[in-house]
N, C-alpha and C positions, 0 to 999 in steps of 0.2 A: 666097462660102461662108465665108472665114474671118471676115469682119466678123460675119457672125450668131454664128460658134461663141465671139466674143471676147466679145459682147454676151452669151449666155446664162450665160457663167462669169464675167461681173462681178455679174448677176444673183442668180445662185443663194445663197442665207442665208449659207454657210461660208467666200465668196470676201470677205464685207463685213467690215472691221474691227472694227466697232460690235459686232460678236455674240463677239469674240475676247479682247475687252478683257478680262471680268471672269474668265477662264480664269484669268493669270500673280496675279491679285490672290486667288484662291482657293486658289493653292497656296501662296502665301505664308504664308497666313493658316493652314493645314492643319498647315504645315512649323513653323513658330513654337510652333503646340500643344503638337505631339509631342516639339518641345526645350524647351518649358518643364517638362513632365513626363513623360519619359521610363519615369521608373520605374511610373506607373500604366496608359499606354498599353500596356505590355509586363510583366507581371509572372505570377511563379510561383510558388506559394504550393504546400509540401509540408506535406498533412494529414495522412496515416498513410504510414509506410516501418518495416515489421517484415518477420518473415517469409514470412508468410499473405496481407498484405493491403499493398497501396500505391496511396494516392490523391493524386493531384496537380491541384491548380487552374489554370490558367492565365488568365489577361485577358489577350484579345487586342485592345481595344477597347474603348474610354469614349464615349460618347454623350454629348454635353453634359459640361462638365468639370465641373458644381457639382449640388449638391440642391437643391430638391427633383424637380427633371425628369432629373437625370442616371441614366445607365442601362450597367449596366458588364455586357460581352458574351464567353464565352469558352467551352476545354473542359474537362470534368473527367476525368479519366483515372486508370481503375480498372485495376490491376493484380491478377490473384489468381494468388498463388504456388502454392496451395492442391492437391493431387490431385484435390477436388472439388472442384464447382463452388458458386458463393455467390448467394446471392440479397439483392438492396438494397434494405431498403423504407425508412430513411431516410438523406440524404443532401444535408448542410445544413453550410456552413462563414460564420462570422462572422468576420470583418476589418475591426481598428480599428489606428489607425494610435497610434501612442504619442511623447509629447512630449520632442522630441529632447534636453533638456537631462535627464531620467531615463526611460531607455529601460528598457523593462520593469515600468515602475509606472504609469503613468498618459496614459488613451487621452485625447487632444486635442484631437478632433473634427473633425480634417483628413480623417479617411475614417473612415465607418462604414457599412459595408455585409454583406448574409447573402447567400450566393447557393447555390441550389438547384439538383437536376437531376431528372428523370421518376425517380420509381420508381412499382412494384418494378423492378429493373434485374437479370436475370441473368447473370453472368459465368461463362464457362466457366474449367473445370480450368485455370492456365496460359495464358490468355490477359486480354489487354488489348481495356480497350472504353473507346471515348473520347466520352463525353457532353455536348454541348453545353448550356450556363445562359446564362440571360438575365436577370442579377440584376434584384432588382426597383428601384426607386427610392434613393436611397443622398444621405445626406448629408455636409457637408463638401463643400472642393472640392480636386481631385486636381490642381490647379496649384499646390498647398501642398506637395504632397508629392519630396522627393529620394531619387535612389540610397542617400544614408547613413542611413534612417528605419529603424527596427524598426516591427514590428506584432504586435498579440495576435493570435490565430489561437485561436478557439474552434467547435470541430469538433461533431456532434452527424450518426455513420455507424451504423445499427444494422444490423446483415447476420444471416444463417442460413444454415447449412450444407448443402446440399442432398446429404443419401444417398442412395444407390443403388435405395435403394426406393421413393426419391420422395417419401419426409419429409423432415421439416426437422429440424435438430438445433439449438438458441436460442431467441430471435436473441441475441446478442452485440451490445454496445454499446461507441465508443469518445467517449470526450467529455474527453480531456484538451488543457487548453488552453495555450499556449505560446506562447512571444515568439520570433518570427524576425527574423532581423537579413539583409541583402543584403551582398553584397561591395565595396559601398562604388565610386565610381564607376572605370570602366575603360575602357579603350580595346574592349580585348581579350572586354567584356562587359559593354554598354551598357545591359542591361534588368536591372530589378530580380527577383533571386533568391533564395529564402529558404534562403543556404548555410549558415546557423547558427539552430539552435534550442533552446531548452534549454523544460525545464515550468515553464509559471508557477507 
């Protein structure tokens, strides 16, 4: 009996080395990506922060690191400070990456990409709702890019105020565009953040 049970687990697909091999070579190759560009595998981009309304971007995931097949995946996370509640019917942020030697003048092609989420989107009074985007195709490649990059950040969020009687009060538009810069690289905070922005 134990000869057969030795026989069937030499057998079996997971005991043979041949199917094991390309496992250690894909994670190599995984791990390599996400330390060549860190700051675009992980990045958060702050579109609006007042005190009504705050939208934030995140990527959490690049698909293909270059254009034109590259596909950048994340959520968008809607804050409404508001007493009432808001209703989102557009909801579109553009991020280009800008050329390190004069940051904040001129995008340089290392990332350009718009990313989208469903609307209309209702947010209640006070609370946070967090929507996933599946930007569309984007060019540049995000192995260009480092923790010490700024980016333009051009927003395009139109919202309305939902009254108590079930109208709308707008819509209201925000579309001011701005350069954010990251914290520049850290031990203590690895992924790219957009802790500094001022209006373009």
């Amino acid at each position: 009996m134990r000869t057969v049970a030795e026989t069937r687990f030499r057998r079996a697909p997971w005991g043979r080395k041949k199917h094991l091999l390309p496992l250690p070579i894909l994670s190599v190759v995984l791990m390599v990506t996400a330390m060549a560009s860190p700051a675009m595998l992980r990045m958060t981009v702050t579109v609006i922060d007042d005190g009504n309304l705050t939208l934030t971007a995140a990527v959490q995931n690049v698909v293909h690191p270059s254009g034109p097949d590259g596909k950048i995946v994340g959520i968008m996370r809607v804050t409404n400070h508001a007493s009432t509640d808001i209703l989102l019917t557009v909801a579109s942020v553009r991020i280009q990456s800008l050329a390190p030697e004069t940051p904040g003048e001129t995008p340089d092609g290392r990332l350009d990409t718009t990313i989208t989420i469903n609307v209309p989107l209702t947010v209640g009074a006070g609370a946070t709702v967090n929507a996933p985007f599946s930007g569309p195709f984007f060019s540049g490649n995000v192995l260009g890019l480092s923790l010490g990059d700024s980016f333009l950040v051009t927003p395009l969020i139109t919202w309305s105020t939902v009254l108590s009687s079930g109208s709308l009060e707008g819509p209201f538009t925000y579309d001011q565009a701005k350069v954010c810069s990251g914290p520049g690289p850290s031990p203590s905070d690895p992924y790219w953040i957009s802790a500094f922005c001022m209006n373009a």
